[in-house]
N, C-alpha and C positions, 0 to 999 in steps of 0.2 A: 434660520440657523441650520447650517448641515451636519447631517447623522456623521462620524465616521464612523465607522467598524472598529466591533473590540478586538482585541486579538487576547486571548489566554494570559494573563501573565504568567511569568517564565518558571515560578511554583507550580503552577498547574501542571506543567509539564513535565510530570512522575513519571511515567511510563518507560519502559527502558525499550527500544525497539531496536533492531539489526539488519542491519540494508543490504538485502541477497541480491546478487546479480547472477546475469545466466553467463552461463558457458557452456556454447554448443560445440559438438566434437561429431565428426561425420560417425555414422553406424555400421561402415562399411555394406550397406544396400542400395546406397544413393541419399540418402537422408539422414539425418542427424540426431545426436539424442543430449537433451538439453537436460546441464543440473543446474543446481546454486549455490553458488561460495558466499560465503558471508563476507560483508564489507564492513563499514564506523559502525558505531553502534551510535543510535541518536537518541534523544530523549523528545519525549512530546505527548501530546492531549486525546484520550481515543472519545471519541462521541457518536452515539448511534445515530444512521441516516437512513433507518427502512429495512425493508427487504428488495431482492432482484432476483427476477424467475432468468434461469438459462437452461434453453434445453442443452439435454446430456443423454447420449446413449436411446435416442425414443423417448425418453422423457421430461419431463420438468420439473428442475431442482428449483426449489425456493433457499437462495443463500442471504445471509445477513450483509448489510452493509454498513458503513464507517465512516464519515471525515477524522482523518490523521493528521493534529496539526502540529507543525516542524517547525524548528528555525527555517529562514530563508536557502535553501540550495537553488542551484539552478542544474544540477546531474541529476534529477529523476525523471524517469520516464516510465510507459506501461509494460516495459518488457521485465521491467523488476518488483518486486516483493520486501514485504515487511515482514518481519519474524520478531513474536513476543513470547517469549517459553518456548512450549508446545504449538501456539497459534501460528498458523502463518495468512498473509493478509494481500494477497494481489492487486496492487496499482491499476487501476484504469482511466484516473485522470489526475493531472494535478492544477493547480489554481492556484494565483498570488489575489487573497482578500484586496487590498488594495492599493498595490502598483507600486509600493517602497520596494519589495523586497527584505521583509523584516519576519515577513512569516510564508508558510506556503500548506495547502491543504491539499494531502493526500485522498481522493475518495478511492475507496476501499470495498472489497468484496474478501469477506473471512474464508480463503477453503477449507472445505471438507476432509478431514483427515486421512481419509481412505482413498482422498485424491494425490498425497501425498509420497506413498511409497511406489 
């Protein structure tokens, strides 16, 4: 008998989040200076996946990481961000649990708020 996969049901998925996209605008030195607008706002499941060392600056940050789980999209990528309040949550991969396209799994790393401004 095969496992499937649970997926959240659609209760579970309290969380209010808001899908930032970038817009890079040249800096006038040759390079660009990237913000992010807010996009839908979605609702979905946050659940802790660890930590992840990146070095930063000579060192190494230990940041928290995330599975974010969403209705199915197919517009997300890692060049964009999740915003819940105050949090904001950077996409580094996403994943379809199993292959309908009924759900889709944000993994996530929370920035640092002083990486913010």
């Amino acid at each position: 008998m095969a496992l499937t996969p649970r997926h959240p049901p659609l209760g579970a998925r309290r969380r209010r989040f808001v899908l930032e996209r970038p817009l890079e605008e040249p800096d006038g030195f040759g390079g660009v200076l990237r913000r992010y607008v807010a996009g839908p706002v979605l609702w979905g499941a946050l659940a802790p996946a660890g930590m992840v060392d990146r070095p930063a600056g000579g060192r190494t940050d230990t940041l928290p990481a995330y599975r974010i789980t969403l209705r199915g999209r197919t517009d997300l990528d890692p060049t964009m961000r999740l915003a819940a309040g105050p949090r904001r949550f950077a996409i580094r991969a996403v994943t379809e649990p199993d292959g309908r396209g009924r759900d889709c799994i944000c993994h996530v790393e929370e920035l640092p708020r002083e990486s913010l401004s």
